[in-house]
C-alpha positions in Angstrom: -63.2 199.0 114.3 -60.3 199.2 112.7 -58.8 195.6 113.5 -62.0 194.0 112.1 -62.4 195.7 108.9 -58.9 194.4 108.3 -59.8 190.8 109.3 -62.5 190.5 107.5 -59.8 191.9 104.7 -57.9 189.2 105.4 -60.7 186.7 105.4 -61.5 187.8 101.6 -58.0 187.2 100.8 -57.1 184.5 102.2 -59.1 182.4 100.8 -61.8 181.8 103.4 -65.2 182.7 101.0 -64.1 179.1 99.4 -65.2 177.2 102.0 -67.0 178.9 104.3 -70.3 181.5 104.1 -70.8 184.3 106.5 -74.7 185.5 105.6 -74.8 188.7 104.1 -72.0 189.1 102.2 -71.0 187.4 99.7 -68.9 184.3 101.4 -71.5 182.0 100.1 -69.8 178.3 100.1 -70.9 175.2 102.1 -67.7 173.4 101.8 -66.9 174.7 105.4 -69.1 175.8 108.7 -71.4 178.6 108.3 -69.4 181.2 110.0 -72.4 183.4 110.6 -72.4 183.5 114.4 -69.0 181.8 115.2 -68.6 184.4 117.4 -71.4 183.5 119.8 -70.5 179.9 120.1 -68.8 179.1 123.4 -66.6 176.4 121.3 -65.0 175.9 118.1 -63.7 172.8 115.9 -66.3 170.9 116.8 -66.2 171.6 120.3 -62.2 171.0 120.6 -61.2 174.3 121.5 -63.1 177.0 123.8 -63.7 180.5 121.7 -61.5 183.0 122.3 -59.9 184.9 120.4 -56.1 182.9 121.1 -58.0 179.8 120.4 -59.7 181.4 117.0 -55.9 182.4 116.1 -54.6 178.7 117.2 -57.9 177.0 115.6 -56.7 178.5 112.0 -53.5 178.5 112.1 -52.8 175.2 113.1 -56.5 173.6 112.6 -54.3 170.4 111.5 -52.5 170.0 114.9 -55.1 170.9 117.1 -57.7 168.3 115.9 -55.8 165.7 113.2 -57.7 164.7 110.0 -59.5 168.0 110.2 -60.3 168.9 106.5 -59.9 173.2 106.9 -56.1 173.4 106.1 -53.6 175.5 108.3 -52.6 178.7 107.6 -49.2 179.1 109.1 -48.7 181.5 106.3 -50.6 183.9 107.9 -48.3 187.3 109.6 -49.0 187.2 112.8 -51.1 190.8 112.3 -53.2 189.6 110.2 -54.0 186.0 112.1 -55.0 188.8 114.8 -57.0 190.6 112.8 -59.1 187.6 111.3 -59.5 186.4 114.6 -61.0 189.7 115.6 -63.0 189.6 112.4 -64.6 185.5 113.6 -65.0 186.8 117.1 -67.2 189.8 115.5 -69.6 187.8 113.9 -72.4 187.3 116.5 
C-alpha cells in the first residue's frame, strides 16, 4: 500500500541500508540486525520492546532512551508521517 512504499522511501533515505540489510533489495550491511522478518518477531531491541507498530515508531525514534548504550542512533529527526510510514514499512517485512 501506499504507506509502505513510502516507508520503505523513507528507510532508503534515511539512512537505514547503512546498517541494516533487508534480503532482496539492496540494504545489504551487517552493521545492524537483519531486518528481513522484523516484522514477524513478537519483540524488538533485543527483546525490550513488544512489536507493534507504536513500539517500531518509539524503538527508532528514541532507540537511545528506550534501551541506554544501544548502538542504532535516534532519529528524533524523523516528521512524524514519515516515522509512521517506516514503521509500517518494518512491520511489512515478514
Amino acid at each position: 500500500d501506499a504507506l509502505t512504499t513510502r516507508g520503505e522511501t523513507v528507510f532508503r533515505a534515511s539512512g537505514c541500508t547503512a546498517c541494516h540489510t533487508v534480503r532482496g533489495t539492496d540494504a545489504m550491511a551487517q552493521i545492524g540486525p537483519d531486518l528481513t522478518h522484523v516484522g514477524s518477531r513478537s519483540h524488538i531491541g533485543a527483546a525490550t520492546l513488544t512489536n507493534a507498530r507504536e513500539t517500531l515508531m518509539q524503538w527508532i525514534a528514541q532507540a537511545d532512551r528506550v534501551k541506554p548504550g544501544v548502538h542504532m542512533p535516534a532519529f528524533r529527526a524523523l516528521a512524524s508521517d514519515d516515522l509512521t510510514a517506516l514503521a509500517a514499512y518494518l512491520g511489512s517485512l515478514q
